[in-house]
C-alpha positions, 0 to 999 in steps of 0.5 A: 244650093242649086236652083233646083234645089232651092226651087223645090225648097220653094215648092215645098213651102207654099205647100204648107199652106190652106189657101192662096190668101195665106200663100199672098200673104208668105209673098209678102213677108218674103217681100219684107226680107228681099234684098233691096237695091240700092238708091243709086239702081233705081234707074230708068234703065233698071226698071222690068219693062211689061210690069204694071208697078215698078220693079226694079232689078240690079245685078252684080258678079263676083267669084263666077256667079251672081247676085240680085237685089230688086224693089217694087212699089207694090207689096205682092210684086215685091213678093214675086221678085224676092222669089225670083232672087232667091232662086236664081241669086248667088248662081252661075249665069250658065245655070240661071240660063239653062233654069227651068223655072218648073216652080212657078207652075208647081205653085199655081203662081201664074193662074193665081196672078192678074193677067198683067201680074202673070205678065209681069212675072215673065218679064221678071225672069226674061230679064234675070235671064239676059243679066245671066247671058250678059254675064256669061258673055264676059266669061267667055 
């Protein structure tokens, strides 16, 4: 699957819902399902800089594209990152670079997000993206 494919994926199902109570509440039974990263990658250097809780990203390549595991200490943050992963996971850097993340404003993520939430949430995918030009640079 694409990213935009999976974006649209994405868009189409927060759209079955009433309410952004139940829409919290899909992002945290999505965060239930995220790929956890292991232990060892709960590092300092691992941590998203400009989140208000922890998150923690890690990233690994093989066969051309890459693949995302991440934790979080707070349940809604942890519902973020597994959006994030699942779009951009299992992808080629070039495509997570050139992503238009169109999804997140096609769901109203960011306006129904604290201010330090929807700060956080930017973080998020800034550093999805500099593991997909650190990647990409290998490739070259």
């Amino acid at each position: 699957m694409t990213i935009q494919e999976v974006q649209d994926e994405i868009i189409d199902e927060f759209s079955m819902f009433e309410d952004w109570e139940e829409r919290y509440q899909y992002m945290i039974d999505l965060g239930k399902t995220l790929p956890l990263i292991d232990e060892k990658y709960k590092t300092e250097d691992n941590i998203i800089k400009g989140c208000q809780s922890k998150v923690w990203v890690h990233a690994d390549m093989s066969n051309d594209k890459i693949n995302f595991t991440a934790d979080s200490d707070a349940i809604i943050t942890k519902g973020i990152i597994a959006i994030l992963i699942r779009a951009f996971s299992n992808q080629h850097p070039k495509d997570i670079i050139e992503a238009d993340t169109y999804f997140i404003d096609k769901i109203g993520l960011k306006e129904h997000l604290s201010p330090t939430r929807a700060n956080g949430l930017v973080s998020m995918v800034k550093q999805i993206k500099l593991y997909a030009i650190a990647y990409q640079t290998q490739l070259n």
